[in-house]
Legacy VTK file of the C-alpha trace (Angstrom):
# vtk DataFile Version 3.0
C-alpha trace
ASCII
DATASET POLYDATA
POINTS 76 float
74.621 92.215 108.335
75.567 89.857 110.868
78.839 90.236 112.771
81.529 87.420 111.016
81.764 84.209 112.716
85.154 84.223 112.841
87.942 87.215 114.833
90.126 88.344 112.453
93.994 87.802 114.027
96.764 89.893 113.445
99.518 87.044 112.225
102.800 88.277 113.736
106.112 88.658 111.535
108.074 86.212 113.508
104.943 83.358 113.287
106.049 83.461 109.815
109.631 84.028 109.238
111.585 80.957 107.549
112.607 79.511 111.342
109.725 79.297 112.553
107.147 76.249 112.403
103.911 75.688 111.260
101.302 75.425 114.090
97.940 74.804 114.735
97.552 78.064 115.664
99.412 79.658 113.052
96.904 77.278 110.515
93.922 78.160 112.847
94.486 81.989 112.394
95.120 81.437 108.405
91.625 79.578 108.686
89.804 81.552 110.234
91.268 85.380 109.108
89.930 83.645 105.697
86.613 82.873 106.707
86.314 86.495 108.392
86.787 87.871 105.298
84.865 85.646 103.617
81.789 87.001 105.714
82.636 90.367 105.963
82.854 91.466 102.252
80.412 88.706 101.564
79.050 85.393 100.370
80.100 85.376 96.984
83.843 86.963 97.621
82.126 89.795 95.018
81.514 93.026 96.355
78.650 93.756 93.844
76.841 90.396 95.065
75.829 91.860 98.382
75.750 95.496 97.599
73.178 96.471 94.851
73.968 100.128 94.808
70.372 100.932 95.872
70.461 103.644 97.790
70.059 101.898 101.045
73.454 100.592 101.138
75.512 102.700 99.193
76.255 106.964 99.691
77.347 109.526 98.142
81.191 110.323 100.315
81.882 113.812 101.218
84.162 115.276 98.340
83.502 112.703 96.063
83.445 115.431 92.820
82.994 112.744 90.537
80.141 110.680 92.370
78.928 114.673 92.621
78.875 115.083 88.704
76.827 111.608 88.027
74.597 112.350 90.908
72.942 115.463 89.609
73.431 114.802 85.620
70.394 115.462 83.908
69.917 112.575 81.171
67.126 113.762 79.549
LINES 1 77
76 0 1 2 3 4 5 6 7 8 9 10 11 12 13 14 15 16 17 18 19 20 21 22 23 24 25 26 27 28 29 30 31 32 33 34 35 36 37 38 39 40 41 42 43 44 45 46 47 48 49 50 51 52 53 54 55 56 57 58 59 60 61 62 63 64 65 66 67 68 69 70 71 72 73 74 75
């Protein structure tokens, strides 16, 4: 996966308190924090879109019990 495009900023409190006006930069950061996102969880805004659970992209945590219990379930 390719790094985003975009740097996600950190918008400050006081960039956004009711004094305070609305920038460029303030409109640039909305702008582009979106588009970060955007990239980083993926295309489609949908998790499931760019992660197909195949093995490859997905593992089983450390302590996950209940990811534990489905993992070794015999179905037969």
């Amino acid at each position: 996966m390719p790094a985003p495009s975009k740097v996600f900023t950190t918008i400050p409190d006081g960039d956004i308190d009711p004094e305070s006006p609305i920038t460029t930069g303030l409109m640039t950061a909305f702008r582009d924090n979106d588009q970060n996102l955007k990239e980083w969880v993926g295309g489609s805004f949908i998790a499931a879109v760019d992660h197909n659970h195949d093995g490859l992209n997905s593992v089983l945590l450390s302590g996950n019990v209940a990811g534990a219990l489905f993992m070794h379930k015999n179905y037969n």
